[in-house]
Structures are given as C-alpha cells and as structure tokens.
N, CA, C and O atoms as a Tripos MOL2 file, in Angstrom:
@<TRIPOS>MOLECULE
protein
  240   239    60     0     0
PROTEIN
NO_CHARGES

@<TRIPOS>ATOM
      1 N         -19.9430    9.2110    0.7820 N.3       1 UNK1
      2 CA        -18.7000    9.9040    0.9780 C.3       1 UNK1
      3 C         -18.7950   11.2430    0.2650 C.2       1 UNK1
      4 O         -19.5240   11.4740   -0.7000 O.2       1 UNK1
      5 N         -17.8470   12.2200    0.9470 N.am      2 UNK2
      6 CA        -18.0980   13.6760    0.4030 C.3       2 UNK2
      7 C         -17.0440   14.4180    0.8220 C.2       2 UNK2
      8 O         -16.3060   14.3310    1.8040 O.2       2 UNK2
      9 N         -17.1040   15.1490   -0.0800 N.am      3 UNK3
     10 CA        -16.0270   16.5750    0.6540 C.3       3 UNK3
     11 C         -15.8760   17.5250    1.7040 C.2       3 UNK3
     12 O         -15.5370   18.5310    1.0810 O.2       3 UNK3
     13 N         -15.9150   17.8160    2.8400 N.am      4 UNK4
     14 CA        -16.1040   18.4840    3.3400 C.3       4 UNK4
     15 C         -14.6600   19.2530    3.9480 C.2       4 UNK4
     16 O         -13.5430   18.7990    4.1940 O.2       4 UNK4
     17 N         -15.3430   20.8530    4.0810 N.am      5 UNK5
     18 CA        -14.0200   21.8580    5.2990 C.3       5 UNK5
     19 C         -14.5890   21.5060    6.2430 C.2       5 UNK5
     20 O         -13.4040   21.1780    6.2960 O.2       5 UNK5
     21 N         -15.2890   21.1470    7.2650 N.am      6 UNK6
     22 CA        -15.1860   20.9310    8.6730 C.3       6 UNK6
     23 C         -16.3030   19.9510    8.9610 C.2       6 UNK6
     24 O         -17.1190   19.6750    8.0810 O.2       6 UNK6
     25 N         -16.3690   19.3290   10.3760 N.am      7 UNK7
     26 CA        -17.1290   18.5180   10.7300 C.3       7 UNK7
     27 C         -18.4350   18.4600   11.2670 C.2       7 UNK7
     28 O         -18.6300   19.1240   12.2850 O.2       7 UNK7
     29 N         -19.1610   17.9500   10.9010 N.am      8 UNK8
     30 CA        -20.2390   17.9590   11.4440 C.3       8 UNK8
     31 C         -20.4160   17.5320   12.9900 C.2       8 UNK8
     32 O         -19.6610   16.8920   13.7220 O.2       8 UNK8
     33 N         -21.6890   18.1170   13.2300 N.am      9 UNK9
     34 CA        -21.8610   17.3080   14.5740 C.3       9 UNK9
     35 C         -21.9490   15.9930   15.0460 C.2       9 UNK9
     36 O         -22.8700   15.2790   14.6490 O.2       9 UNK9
     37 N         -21.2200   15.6280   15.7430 N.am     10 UNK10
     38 CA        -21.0850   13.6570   16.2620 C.3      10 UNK10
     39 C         -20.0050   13.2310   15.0360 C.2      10 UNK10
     40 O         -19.8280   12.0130   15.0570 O.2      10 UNK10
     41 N         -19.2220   13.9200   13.9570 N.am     11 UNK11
     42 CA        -18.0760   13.2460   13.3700 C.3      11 UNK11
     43 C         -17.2350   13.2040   14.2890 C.2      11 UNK11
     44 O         -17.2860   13.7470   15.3920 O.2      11 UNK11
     45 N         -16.1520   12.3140   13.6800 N.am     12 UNK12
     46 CA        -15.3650   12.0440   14.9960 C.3      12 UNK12
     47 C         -13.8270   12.6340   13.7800 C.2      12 UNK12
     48 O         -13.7470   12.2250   12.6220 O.2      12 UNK12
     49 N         -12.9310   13.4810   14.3270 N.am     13 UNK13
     50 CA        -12.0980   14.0500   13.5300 C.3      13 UNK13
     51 C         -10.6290   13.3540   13.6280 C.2      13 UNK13
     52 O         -10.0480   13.3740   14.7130 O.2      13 UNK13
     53 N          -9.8980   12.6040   12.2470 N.am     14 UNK14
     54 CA         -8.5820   12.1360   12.2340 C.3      14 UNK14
     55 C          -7.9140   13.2710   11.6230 C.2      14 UNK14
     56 O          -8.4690   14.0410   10.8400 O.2      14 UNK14
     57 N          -6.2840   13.3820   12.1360 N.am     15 UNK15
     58 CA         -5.6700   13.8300   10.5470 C.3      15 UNK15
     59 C          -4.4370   13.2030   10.8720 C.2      15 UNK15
     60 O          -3.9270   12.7600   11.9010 O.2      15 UNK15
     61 N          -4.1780   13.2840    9.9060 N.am     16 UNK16
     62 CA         -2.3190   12.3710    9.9370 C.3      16 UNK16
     63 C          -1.9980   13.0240    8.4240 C.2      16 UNK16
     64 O          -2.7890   13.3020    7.5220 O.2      16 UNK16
     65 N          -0.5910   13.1590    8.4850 N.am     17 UNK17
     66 CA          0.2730   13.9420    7.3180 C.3      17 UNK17
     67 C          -0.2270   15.0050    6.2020 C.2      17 UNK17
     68 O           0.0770   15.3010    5.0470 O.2      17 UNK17
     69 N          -1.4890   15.5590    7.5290 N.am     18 UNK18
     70 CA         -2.0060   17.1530    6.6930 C.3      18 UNK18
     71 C          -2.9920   16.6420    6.1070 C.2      18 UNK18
     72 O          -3.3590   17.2830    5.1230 O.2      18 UNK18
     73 N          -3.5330   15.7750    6.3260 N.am     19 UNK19
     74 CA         -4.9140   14.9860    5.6160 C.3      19 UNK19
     75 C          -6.0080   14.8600    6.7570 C.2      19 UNK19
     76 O          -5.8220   14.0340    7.6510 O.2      19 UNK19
     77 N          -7.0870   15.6140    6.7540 N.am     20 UNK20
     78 CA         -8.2490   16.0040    7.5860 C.3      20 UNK20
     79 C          -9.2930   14.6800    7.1050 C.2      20 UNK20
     80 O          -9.5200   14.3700    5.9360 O.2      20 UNK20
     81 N          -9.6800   14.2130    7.9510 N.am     21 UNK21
     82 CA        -10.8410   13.0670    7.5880 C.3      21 UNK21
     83 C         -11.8090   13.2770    9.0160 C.2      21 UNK21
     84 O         -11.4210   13.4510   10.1710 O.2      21 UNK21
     85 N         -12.9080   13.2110    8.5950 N.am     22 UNK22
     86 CA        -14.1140   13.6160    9.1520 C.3      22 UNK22
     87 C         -15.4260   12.2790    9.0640 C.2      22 UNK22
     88 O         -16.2130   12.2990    8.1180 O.2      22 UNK22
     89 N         -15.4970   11.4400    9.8920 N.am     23 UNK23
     90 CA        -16.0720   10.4650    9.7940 C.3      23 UNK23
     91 C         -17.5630   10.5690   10.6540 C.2      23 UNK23
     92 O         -17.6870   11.3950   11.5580 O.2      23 UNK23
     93 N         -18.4400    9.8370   10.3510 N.am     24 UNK24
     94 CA        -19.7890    9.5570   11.0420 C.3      24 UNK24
     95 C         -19.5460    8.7700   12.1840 C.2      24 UNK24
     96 O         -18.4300    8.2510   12.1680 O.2      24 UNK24
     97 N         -20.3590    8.4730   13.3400 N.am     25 UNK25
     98 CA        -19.4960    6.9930   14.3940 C.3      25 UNK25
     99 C         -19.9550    5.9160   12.9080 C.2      25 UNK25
    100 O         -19.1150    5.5020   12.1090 O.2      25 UNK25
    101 N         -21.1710    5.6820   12.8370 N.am     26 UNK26
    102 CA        -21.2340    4.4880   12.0390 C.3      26 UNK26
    103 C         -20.5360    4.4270   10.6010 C.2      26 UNK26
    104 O         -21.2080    4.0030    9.6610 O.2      26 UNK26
    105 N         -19.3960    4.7780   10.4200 N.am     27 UNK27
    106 CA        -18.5380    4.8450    9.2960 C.3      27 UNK27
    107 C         -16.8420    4.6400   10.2060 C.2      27 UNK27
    108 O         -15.9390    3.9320    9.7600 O.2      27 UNK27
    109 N         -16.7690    5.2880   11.2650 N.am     28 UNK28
    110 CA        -16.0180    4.9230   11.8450 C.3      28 UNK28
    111 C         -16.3180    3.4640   12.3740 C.2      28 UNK28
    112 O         -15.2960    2.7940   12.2220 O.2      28 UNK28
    113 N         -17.0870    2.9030   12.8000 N.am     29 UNK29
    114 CA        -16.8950    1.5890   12.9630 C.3      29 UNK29
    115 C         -17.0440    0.3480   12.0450 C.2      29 UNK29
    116 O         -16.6340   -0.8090   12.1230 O.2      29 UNK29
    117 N         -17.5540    0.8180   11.4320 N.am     30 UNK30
    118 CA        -17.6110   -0.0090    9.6230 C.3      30 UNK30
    119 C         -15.7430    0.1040    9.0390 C.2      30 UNK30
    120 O         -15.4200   -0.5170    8.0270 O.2      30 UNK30
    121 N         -14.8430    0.8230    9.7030 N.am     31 UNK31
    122 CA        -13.9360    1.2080    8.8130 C.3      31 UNK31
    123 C         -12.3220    1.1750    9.7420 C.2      31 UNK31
    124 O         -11.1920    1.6230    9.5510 O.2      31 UNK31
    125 N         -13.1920    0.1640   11.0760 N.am     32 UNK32
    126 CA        -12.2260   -0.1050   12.0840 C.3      32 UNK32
    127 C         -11.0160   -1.2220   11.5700 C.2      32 UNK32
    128 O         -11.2850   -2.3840   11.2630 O.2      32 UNK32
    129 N          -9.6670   -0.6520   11.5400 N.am     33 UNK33
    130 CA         -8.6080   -1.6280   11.1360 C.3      33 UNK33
    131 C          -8.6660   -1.6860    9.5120 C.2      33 UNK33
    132 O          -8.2810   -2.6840    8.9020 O.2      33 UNK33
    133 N          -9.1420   -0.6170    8.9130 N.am     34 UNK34
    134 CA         -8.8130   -0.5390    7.4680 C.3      34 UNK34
    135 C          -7.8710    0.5070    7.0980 C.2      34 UNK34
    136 O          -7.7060    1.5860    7.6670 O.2      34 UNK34
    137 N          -7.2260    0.0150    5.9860 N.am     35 UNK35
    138 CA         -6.3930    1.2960    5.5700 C.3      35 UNK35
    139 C          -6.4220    2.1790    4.9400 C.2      35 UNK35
    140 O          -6.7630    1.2880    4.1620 O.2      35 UNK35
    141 N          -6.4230    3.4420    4.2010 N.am     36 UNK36
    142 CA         -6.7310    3.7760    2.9450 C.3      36 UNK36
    143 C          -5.7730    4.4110    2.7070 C.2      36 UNK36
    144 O          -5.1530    4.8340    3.6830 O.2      36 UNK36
    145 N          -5.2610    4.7340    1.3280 N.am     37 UNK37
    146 CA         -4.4580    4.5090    0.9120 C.3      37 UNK37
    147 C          -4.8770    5.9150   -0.7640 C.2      37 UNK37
    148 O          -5.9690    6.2190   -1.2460 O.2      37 UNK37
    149 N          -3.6730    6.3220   -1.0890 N.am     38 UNK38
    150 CA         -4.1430    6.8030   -2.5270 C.3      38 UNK38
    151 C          -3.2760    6.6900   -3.6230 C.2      38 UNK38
    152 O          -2.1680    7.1380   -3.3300 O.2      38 UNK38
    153 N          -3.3560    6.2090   -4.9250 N.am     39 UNK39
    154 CA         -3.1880    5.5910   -5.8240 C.3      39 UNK39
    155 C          -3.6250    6.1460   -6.8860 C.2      39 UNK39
    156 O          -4.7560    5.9190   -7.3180 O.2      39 UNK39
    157 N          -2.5430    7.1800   -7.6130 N.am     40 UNK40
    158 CA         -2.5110    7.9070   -8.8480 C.3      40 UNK40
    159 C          -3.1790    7.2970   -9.7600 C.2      40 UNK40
    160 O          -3.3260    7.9780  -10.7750 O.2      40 UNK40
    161 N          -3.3690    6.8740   -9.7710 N.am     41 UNK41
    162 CA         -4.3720    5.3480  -10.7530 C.3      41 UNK41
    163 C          -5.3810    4.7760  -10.4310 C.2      41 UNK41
    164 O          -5.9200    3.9830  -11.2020 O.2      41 UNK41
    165 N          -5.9130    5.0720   -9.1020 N.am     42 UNK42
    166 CA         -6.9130    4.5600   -8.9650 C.3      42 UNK42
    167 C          -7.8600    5.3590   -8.1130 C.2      42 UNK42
    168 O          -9.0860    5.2550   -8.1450 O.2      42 UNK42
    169 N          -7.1450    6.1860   -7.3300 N.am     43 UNK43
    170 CA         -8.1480    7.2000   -6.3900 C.3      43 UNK43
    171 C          -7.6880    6.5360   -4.7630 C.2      43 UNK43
    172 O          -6.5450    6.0900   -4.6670 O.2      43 UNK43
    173 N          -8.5340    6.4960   -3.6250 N.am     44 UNK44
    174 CA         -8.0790    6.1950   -2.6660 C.3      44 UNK44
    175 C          -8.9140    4.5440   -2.9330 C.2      44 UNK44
    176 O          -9.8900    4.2010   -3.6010 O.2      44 UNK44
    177 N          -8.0180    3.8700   -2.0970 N.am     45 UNK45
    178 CA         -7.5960    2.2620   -1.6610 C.3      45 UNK45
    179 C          -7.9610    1.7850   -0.6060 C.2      45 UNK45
    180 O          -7.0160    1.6000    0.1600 O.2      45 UNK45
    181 N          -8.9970    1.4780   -0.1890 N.am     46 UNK46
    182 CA         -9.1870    0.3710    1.1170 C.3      46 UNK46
    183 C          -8.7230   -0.7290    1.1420 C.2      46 UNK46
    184 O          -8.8130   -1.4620    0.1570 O.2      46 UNK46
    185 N          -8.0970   -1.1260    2.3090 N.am     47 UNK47
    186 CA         -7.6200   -2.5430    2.3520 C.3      47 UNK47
    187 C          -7.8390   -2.7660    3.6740 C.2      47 UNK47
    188 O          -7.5220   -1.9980    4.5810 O.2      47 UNK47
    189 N          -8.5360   -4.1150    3.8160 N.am     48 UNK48
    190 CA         -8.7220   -4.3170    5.3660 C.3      48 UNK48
    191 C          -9.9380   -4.2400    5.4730 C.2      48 UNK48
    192 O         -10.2480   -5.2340    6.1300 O.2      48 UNK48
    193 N         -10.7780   -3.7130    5.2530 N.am     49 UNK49
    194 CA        -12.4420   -3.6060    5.4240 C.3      49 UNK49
    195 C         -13.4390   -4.7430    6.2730 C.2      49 UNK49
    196 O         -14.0220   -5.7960    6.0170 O.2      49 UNK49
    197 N         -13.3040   -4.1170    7.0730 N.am     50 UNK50
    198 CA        -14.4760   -5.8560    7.2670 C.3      50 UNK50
    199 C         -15.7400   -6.0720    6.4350 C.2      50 UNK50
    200 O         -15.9600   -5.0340    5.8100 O.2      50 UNK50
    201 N         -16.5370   -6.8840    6.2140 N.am     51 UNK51
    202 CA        -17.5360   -7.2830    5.8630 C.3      51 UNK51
    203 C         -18.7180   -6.7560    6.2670 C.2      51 UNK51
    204 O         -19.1910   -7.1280    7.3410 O.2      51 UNK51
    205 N         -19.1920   -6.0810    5.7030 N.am     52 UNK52
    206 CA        -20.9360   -5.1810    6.4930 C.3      52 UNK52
    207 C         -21.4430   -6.0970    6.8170 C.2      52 UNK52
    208 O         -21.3570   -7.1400    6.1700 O.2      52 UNK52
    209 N         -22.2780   -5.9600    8.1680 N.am     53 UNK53
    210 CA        -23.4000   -6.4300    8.9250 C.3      53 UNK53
    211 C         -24.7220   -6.6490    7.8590 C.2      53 UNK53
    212 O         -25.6310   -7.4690    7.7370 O.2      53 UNK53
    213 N         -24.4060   -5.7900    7.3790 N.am     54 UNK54
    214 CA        -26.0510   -5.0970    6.3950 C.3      54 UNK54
    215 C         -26.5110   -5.7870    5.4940 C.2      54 UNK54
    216 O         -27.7400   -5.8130    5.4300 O.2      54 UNK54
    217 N         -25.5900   -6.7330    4.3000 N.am     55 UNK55
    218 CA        -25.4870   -7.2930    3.4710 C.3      55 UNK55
    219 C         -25.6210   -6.2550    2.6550 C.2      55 UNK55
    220 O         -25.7840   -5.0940    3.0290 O.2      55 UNK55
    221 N         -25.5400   -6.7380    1.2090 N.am     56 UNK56
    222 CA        -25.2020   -5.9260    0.3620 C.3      56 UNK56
    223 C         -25.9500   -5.0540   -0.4230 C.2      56 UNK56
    224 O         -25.4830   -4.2670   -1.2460 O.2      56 UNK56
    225 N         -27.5540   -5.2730   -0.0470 N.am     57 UNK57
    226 CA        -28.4610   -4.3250   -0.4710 C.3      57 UNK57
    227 C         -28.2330   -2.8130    0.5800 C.2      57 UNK57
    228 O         -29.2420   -2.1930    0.9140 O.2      57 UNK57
    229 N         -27.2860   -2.4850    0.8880 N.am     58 UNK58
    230 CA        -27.5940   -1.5450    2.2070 C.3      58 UNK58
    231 C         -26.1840   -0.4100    1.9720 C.2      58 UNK58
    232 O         -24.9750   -0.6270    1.8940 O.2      58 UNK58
    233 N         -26.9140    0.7160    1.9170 N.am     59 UNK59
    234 CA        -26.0650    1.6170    1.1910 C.3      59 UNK59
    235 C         -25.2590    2.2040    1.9720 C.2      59 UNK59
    236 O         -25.1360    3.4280    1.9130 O.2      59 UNK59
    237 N         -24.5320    1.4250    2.8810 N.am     60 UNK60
    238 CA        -23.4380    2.1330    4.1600 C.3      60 UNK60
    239 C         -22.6720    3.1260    3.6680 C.2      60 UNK60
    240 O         -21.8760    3.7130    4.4000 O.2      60 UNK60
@<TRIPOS>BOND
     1     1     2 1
     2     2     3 1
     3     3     4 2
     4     3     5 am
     5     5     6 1
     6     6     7 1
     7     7     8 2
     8     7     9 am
     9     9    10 1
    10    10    11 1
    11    11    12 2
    12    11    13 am
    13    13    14 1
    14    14    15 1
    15    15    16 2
    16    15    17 am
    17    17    18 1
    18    18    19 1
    19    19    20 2
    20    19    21 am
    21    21    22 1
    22    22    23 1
    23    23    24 2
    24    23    25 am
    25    25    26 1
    26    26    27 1
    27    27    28 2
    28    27    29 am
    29    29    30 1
    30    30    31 1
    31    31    32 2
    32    31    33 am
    33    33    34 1
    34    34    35 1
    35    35    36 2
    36    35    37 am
    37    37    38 1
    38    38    39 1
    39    39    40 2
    40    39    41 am
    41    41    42 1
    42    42    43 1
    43    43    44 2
    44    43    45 am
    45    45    46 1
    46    46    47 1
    47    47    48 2
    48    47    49 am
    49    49    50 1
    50    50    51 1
    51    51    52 2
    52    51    53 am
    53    53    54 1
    54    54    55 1
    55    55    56 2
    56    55    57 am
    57    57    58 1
    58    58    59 1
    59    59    60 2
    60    59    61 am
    61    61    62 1
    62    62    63 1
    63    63    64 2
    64    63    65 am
    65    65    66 1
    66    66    67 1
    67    67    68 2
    68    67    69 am
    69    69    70 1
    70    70    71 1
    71    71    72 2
    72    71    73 am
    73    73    74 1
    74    74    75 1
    75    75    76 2
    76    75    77 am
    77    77    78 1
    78    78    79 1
    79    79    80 2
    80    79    81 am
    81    81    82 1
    82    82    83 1
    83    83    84 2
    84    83    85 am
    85    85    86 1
    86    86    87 1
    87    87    88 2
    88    87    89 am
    89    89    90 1
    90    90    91 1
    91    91    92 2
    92    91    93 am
    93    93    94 1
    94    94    95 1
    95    95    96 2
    96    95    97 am
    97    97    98 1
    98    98    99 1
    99    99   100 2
   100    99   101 am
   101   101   102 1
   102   102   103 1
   103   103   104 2
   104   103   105 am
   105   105   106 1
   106   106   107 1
   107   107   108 2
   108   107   109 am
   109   109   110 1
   110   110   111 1
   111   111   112 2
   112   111   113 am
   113   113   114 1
   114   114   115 1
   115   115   116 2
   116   115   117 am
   117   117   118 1
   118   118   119 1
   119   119   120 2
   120   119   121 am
   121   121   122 1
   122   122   123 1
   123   123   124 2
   124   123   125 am
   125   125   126 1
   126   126   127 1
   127   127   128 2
   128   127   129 am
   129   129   130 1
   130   130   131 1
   131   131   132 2
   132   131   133 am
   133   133   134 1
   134   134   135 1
   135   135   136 2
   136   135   137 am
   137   137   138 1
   138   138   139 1
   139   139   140 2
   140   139   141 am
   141   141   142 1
   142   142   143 1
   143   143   144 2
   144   143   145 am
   145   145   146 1
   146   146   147 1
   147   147   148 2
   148   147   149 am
   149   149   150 1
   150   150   151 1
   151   151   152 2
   152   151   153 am
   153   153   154 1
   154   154   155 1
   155   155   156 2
   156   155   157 am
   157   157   158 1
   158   158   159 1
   159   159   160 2
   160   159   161 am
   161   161   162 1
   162   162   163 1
   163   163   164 2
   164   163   165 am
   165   165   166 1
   166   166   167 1
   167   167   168 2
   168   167   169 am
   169   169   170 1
   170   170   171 1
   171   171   172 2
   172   171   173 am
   173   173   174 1
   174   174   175 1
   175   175   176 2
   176   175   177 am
   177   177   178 1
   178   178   179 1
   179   179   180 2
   180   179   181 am
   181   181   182 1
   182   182   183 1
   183   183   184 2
   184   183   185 am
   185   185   186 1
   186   186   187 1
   187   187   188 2
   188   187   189 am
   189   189   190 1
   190   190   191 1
   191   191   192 2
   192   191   193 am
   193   193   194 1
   194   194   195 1
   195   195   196 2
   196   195   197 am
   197   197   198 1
   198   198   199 1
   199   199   200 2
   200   199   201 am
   201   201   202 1
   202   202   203 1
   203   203   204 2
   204   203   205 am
   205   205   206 1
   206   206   207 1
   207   207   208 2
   208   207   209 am
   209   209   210 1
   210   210   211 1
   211   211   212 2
   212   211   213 am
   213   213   214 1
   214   214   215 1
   215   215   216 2
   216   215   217 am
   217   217   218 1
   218   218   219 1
   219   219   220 2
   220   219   221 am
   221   221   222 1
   222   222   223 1
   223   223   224 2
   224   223   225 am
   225   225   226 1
   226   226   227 1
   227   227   228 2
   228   227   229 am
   229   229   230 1
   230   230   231 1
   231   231   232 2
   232   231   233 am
   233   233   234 1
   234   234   235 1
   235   235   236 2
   236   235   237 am
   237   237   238 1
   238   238   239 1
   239   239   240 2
@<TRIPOS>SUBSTRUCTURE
     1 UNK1         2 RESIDUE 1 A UNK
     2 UNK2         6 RESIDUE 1 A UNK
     3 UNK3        10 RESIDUE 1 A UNK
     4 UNK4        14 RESIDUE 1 A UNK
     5 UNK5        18 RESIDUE 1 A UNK
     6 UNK6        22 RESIDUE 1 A UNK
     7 UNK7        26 RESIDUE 1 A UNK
     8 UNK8        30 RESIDUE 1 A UNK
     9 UNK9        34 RESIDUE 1 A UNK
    10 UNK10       38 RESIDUE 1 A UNK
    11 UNK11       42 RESIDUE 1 A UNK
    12 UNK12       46 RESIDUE 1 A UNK
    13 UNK13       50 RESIDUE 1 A UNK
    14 UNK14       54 RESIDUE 1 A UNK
    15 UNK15       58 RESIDUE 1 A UNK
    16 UNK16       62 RESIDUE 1 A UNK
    17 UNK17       66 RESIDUE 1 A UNK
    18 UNK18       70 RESIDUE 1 A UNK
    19 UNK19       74 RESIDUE 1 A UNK
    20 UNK20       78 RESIDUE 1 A UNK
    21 UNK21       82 RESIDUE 1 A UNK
    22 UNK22       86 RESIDUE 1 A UNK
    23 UNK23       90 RESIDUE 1 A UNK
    24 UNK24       94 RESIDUE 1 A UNK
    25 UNK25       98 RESIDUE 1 A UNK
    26 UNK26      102 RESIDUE 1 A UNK
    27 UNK27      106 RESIDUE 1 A UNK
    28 UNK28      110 RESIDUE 1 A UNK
    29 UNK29      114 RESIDUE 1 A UNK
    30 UNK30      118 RESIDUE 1 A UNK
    31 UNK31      122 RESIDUE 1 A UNK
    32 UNK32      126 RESIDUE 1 A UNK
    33 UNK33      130 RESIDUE 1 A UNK
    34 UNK34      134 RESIDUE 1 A UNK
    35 UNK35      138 RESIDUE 1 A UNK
    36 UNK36      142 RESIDUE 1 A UNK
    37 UNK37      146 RESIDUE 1 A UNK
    38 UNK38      150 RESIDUE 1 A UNK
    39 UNK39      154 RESIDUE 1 A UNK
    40 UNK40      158 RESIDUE 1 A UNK
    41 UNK41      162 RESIDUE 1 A UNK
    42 UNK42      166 RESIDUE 1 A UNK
    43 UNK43      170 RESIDUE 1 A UNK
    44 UNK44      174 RESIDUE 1 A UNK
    45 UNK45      178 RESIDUE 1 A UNK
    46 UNK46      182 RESIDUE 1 A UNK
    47 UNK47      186 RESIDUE 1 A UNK
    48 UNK48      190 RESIDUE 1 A UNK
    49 UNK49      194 RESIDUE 1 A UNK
    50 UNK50      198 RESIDUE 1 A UNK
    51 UNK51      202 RESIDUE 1 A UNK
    52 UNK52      206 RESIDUE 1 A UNK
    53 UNK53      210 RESIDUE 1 A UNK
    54 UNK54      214 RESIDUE 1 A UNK
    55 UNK55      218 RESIDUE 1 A UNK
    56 UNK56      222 RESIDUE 1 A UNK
    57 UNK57      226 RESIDUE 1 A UNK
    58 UNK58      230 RESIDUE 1 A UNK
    59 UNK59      234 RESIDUE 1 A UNK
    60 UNK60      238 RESIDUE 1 A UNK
C-alpha cells in the first residue's frame, strides 16, 4: 500500500466523499465486500476481508 496523486496503468479508480482510492485488479479482488473505514486511533480499518488464496507466507 502507498500514496499516490494518480493512477497507474490497469488501477481501477473509486472515490466516494472526496476520498480517491486507486487499486491494482488483484487488490481489488482480494478486497471484494470489505470495508474500510478510519479510526483516529488506529489508522484505516478493514472489516470484511476475505481470507487470501495465498496463505500467509505471501505478501498480497
């Protein structure tokens, strides 16, 4: 994950309430039906995530 002003080639571009998100496909589908969320206390919040294919040695 990273910062970016604009998208790369093959990101696929969201924004909702002035918030630009710029995803990979394979991050977009790793991240299908999750929420995120941000939390003065904690940074941003996933909830919902499915379970990687990859197991857990695999640096998605």
């Amino acid at each position: 994950m990273d910062i970016a002003k604009a998208a790369q080639a093959g990101d696929l571009t969201m924004e909702k309430d002035g918030l630009r998100l710029f995803l990979e496909e394979r991050a977009n589908q790793m991240l299908m039906n999750t929420t995120i969320d941000f939390n003065e206390a904690q940074g941003f919040v996933l909830s919902g995530m499915q379970p990687s294919s990859c197991g857990s040695s695999c640096s998605c």
